[in-house]
C-alpha positions as CSV (number, residue, x, y, z in Angstrom):
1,X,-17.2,-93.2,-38.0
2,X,-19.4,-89.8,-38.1
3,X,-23.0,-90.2,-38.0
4,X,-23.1,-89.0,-41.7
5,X,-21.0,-92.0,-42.7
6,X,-23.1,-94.2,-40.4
7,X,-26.6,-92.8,-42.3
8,X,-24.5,-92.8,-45.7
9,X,-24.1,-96.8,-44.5
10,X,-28.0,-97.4,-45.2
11,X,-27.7,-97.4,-48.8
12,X,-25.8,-100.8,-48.7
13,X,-26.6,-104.5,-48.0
14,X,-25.3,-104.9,-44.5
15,X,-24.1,-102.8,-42.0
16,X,-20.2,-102.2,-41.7
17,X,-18.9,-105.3,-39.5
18,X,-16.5,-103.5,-37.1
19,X,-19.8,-102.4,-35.4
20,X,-20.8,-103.6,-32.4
21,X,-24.5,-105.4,-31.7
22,X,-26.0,-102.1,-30.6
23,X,-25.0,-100.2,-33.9
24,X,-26.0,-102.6,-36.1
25,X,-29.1,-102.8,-34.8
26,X,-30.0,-99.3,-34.7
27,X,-28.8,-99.6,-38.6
28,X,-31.6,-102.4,-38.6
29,X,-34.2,-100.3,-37.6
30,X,-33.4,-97.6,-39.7
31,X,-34.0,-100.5,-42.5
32,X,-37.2,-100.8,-41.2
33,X,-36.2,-104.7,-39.5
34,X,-37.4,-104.0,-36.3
35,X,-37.1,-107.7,-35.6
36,X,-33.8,-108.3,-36.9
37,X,-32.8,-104.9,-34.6
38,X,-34.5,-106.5,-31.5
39,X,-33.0,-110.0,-32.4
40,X,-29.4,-108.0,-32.3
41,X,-29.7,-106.8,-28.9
42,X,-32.0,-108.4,-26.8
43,X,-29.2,-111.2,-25.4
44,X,-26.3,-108.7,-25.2
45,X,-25.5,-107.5,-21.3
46,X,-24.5,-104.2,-22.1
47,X,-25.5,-100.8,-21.3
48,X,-25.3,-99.5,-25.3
49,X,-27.2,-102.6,-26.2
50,X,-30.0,-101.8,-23.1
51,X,-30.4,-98.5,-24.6
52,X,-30.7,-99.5,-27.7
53,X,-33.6,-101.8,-27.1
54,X,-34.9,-99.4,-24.7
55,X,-35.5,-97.7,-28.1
56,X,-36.9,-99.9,-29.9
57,X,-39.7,-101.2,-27.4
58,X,-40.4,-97.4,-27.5
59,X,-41.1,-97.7,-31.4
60,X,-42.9,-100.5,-30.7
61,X,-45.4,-98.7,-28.2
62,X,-44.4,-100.8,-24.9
63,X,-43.1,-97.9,-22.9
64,X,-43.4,-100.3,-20.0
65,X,-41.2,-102.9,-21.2
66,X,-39.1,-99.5,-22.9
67,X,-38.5,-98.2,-19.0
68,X,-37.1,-101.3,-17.9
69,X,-34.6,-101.2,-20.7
70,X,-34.1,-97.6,-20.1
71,X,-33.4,-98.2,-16.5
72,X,-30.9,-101.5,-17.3
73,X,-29.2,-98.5,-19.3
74,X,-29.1,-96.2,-16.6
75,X,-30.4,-93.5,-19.3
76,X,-33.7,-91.3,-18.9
77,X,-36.6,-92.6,-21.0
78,X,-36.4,-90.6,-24.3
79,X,-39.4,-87.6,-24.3
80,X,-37.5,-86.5,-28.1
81,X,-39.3,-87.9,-31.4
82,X,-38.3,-91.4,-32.6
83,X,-35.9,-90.0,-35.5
84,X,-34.4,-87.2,-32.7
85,X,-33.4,-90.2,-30.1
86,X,-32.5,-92.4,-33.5
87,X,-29.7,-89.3,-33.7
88,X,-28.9,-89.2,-30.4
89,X,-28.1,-92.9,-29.3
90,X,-26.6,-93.4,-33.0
91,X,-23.9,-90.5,-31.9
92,X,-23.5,-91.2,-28.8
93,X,-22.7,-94.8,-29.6
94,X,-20.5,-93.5,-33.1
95,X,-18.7,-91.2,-30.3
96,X,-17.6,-94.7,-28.7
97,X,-16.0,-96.3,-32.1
98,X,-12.4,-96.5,-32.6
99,X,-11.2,-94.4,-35.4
């Protein structure tokens, strides 16, 4: 999956299921369900997951509690906009997914 077909995604009532926790919440939060996005990741051990929650503490305006998350995904804290890092975790992640 391309992140065009990823965005394309948002237009329907749930994400695609063969995505993994961090994906579908980053598809969350592009729904504007911050909490549903936070839900998603915030018991999952791994470094996309970190990263992704790293993000949304940074929506949230906790950069504190967005460093720690940052750090647990041994990625730099994001200095992009919101929608820029959005792109840029969404590919990275996309880049990651079976075809």
């Amino acid at each position: 999956m391309d992140l065009d077909t990823f965005r394309a995604s948002l237009a329907d009532a749930a994400p695609p299921s063969e995505l993994a926790p961090a994906l579908q919440a980053l598809w969350h939060e592009a729904k504007d369900d911050w909490q549903r996005a936070h839900h998603l990741v915030q018991d999952e051990n791994d470094r996309d997951s970190a990263w992704v929650h790293a993000y949304l503490h940074r929506k949230e305006g906790d950069l504190d509690n967005a460093g720690y998350w940052y750090r647990r995904a041994r990625q730099p804290a994001s200095d992009q906009s919101l929608s820029q890092e959005w792109d840029a975790i969404a590919s990275a992640l996309l880049s990651n997914v079976p075809h």
